[in-house]
C-alpha positions in Angstrom: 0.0 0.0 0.0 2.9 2.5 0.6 4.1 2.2 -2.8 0.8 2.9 -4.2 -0.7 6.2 -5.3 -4.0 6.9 -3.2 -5.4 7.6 -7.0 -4.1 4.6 -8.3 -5.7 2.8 -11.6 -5.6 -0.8 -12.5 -6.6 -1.6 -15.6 -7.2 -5.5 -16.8 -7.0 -5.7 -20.7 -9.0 -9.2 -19.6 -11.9 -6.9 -17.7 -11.3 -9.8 -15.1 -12.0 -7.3 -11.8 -14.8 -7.8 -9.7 -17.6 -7.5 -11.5 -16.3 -7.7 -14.9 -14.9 -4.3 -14.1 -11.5 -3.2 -16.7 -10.6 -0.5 -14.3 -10.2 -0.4 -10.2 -9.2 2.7 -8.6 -7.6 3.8 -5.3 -5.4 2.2 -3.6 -7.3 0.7 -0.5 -9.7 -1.2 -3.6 -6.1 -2.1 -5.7 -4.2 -3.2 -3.1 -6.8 -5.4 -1.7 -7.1 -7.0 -4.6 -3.3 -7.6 -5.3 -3.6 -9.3 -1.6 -5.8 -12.1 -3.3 -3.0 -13.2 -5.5 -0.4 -13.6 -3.1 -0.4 -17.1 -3.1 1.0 -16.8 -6.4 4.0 -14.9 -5.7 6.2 -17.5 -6.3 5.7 -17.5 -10.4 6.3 -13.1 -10.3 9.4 -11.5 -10.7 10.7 -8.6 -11.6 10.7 -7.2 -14.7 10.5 -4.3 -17.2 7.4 -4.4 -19.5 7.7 -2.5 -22.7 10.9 -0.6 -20.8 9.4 0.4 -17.4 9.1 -1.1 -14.4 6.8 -4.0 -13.3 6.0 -7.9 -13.2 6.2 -10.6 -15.1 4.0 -13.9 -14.0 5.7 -16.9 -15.1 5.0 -20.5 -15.3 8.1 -23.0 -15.9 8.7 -22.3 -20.0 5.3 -20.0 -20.3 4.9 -16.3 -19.7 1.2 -15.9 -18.7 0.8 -12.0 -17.6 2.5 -9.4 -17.1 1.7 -5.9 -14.9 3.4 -2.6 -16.2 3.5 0.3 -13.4 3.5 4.0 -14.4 5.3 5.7 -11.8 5.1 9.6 -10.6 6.9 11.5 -8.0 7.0 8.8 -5.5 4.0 6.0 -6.4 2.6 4.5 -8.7 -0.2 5.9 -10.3 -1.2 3.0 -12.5 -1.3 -0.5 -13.1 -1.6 -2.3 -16.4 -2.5 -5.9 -15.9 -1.8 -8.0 -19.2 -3.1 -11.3 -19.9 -4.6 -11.8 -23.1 -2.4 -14.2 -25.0 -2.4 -11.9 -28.1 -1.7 -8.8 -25.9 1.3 -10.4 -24.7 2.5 -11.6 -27.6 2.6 -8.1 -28.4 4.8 -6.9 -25.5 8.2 -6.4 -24.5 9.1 -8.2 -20.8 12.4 -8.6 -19.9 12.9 -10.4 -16.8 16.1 -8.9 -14.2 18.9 -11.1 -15.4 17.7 -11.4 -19.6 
């Protein structure tokens, strides 16, 4: 929550938010959210999407989402969540250490 704007916005190219939702906003609603995926950690890792900073989620062999952060003076201000296969084919992740 610290590192998130209290303005934040998520957007889901996959409109998979609650309620079919393709945007969330603020960061009480998006980091409550992020919470539910936490079990998941273990397949994100750092990364730079398209050039700037974020997360890629990766499977063994298989790259299945990736969030891109927009940063401003000291939070970020906006989330991109990417998972539509043809999306992703589409962008640039580099994971630390490519």
């Amino acid at each position: 929550m610290a590192v998130l704007d209290p303005e934040v916005v998520l957007r889901d190219d996959t409109a998979g938010l609650p309620g079919g939702a393709a945007t969330m906003r603020g960061a009480r609603a998006v980091g409550a959210y992020a919470l539910r995926y936490s079990r998941s950690a273990r397949f994100v890792r750092p990364a730079l999407v398209d050039g700037t900073p974020g997360l890629a989620i990766r499977l063994p062999g298989r790259l299945i989402g990736a969030l891109g952060f927009t940063v401003g003076a000291d939070a970020i201000t906006a989330i991109d969540m990417i998972s539509d296969r043809g999306r992703l084919r589409q962008v640039k992740v580099t994971a630390r250490g490519e």
